[in-house]
C-alpha positions in Angstrom: 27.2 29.8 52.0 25.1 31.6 49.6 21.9 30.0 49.6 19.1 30.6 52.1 18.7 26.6 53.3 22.7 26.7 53.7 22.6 29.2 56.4 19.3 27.6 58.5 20.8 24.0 58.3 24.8 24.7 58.2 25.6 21.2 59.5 23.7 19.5 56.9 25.4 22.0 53.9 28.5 21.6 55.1 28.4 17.6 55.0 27.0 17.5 51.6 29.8 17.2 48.8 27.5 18.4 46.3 26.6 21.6 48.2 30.5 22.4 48.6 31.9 21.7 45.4 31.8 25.3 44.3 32.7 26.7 48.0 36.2 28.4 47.5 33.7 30.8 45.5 31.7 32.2 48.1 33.6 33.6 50.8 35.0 36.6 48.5 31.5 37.5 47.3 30.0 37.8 50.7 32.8 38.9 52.9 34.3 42.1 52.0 37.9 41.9 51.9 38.5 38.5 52.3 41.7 38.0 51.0 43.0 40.8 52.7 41.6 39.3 56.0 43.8 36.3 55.4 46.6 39.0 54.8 46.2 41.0 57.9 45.4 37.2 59.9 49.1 36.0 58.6 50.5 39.6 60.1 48.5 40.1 63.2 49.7 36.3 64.0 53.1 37.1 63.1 53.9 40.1 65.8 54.0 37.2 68.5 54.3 33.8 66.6 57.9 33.0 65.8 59.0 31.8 62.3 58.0 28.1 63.4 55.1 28.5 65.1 52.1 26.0 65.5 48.6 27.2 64.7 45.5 25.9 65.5 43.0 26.8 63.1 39.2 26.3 64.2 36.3 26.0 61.5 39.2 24.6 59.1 36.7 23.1 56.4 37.5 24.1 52.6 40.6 25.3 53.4 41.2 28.6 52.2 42.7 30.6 55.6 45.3 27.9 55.9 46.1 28.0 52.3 46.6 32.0 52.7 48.6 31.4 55.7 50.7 28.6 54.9 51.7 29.9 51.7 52.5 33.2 53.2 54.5 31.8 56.7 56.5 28.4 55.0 58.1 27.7 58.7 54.7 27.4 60.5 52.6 24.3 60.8 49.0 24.3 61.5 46.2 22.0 62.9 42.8 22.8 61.3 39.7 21.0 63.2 35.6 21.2 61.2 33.0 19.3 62.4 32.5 18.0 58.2 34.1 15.9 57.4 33.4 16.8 53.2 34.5 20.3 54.1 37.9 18.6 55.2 37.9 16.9 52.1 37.6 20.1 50.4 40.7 21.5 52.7 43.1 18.8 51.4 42.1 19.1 47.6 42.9 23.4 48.2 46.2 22.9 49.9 47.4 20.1 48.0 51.3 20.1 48.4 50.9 22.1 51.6 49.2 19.5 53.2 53.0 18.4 54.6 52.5 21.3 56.9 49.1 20.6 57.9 47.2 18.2 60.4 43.1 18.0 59.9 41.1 16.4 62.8 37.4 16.1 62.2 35.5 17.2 65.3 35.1 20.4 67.3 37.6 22.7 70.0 37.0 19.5 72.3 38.7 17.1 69.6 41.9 20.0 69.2 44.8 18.6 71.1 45.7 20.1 73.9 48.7 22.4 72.3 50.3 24.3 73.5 49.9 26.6 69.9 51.5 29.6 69.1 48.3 30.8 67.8 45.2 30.2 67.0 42.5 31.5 64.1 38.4 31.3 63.7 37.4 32.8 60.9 33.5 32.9 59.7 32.6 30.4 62.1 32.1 31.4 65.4 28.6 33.3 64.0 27.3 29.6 63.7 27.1 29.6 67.5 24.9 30.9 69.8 26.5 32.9 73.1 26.9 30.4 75.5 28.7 28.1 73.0 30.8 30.6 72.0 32.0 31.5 75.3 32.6 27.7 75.7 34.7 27.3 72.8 36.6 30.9 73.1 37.2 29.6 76.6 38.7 26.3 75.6 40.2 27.4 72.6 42.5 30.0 75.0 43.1 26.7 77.2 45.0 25.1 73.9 47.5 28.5 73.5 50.7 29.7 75.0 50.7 32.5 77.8 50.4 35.0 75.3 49.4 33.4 72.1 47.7 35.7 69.8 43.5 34.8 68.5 42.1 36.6 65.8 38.4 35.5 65.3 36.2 37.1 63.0 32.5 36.5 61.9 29.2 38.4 61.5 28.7 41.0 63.8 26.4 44.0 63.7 24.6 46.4 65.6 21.2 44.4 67.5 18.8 47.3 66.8 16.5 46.5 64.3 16.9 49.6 62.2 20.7 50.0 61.6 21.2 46.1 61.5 18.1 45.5 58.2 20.0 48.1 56.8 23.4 46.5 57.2 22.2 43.3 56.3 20.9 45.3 52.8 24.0 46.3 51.7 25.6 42.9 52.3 23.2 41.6 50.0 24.0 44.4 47.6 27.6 43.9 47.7 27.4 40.3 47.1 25.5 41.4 44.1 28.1 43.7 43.0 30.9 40.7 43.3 28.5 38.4 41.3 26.3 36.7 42.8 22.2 36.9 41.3 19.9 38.8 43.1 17.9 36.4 44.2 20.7 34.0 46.2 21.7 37.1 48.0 18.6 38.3 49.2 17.4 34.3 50.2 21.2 35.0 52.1 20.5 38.1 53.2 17.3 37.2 54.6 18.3 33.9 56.5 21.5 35.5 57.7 18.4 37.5 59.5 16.6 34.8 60.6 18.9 32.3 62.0 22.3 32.9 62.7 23.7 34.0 66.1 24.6 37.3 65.0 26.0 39.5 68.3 26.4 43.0 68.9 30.7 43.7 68.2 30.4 44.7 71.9 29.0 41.4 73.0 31.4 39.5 70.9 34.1 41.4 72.3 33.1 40.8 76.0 32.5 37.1 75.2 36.3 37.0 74.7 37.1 38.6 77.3 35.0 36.7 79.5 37.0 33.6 78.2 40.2 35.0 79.5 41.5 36.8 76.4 43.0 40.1 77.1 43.8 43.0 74.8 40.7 42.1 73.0 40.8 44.9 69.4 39.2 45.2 66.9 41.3 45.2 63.8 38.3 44.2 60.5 34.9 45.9 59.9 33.2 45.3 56.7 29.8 45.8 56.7 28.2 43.2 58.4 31.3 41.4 59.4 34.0 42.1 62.2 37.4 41.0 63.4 39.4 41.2 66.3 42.9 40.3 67.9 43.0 39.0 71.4 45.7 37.3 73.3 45.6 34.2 75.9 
């Protein structure tokens, strides 16, 4: 998600093939960390989920956390769901002979089956929804796990006063630059990331999942403008 339109329309970049072809290249120069987030995904998962565990992986499209995960758990399954259906297509082509292990419904939490899973993931997605949505997916996504189940969701997430959150958003542009990416597509990014997404406080996030009947809700990721936490159903 690099350029500036990709972020105010995501539904319309995220259906357009042409748009994703070059996706699997974006995450690591905007997210800090991001392979190790996969890493400490597969772990946190792993306290609680048992060698065959199911997972339910929402905001599935291109792939790339359930490539992580599968190749680093071969006993679990998984069930990704993303509402594009080109991102999906993306998904398949990335996990190629893993795709044994994995089911891909094209829809939203409300098209997930029922479960129960022995854990779920959201990863960069949740960000794409505003409060009240969020709350309505965290809510049903908790419906869908095992008494117990461990979440791990993370997305943007950065202080709501205006100071302290222009001059996080700087230095995500600037490390974006540093990873590669020309000035000019991280500052369109950096500037639409400002203008449009439903970026929370960490403390909002965090009572959103609690207020969907997660407990043990911790934060276990922060990287600049982006945060993670473990919760459990």
């Amino acid at each position: 998600m690099e350029a500036a339109d990709s972020i105010r329309t995501p539904e319309a970049y995220f259906s357009n093939p042409a748009a994703i072809a070059d996706y699997a290249e974006g995450p690591p120069r905007f997210v800090p960390g991001f392979a190790a987030l996969h890493a400490m995904t597969g772990i946190l998962l792993a306290e609680r989920a048992s060698a065959d565990a199911r997972v339910l992986v929402l905001g599935a499209g291109g792939g790339l956390e359930l490539k992580a995960l599968a190749e680093a758990h071969p006993g679990w399954t998984f069930t990704g769901v993303d509402p594009a259906g080109p991102m999906l297509r993306v998904a398949e082509r990335t996990l190629g002979p893993l795709m044994d292990r994995v089911e891909l419904i094209e829809g939203t939490i409300d098209d997930a089956p029922a479960g129960p899973f022995d854990g779920a993931t959201c990863l960069l997605t949740l960000h794409l929804l505003d409060a009240a949505e969020r709350r309505r997916t965290a809510t049903a996504l908790r419906d869908r796990l095992r008494p117990g189940a461990p979440f791990v969701a993370a997305h943007s997430s950065m202080s709501d006063e205006p100071e302290a959150r222009a001059a996080w958003l700087q230095r995500y542009a600037a490390f974006a630059v540093a990873s590669g990416v020309p000035s000019e597509t991280a500052e369109n990014a950096r500037t639409a990331v400002a203008a449009s997404l439903n970026v929370l406080s960490p403390e909002q996030d965090a009572r959103i999942l609690e207020s969907a009947g997660f407990s043990g809700v911790s934060l276990f990721y922060a990287a600049f403008t982006w945060r993670g936490w473990i919760a459990y159903a």
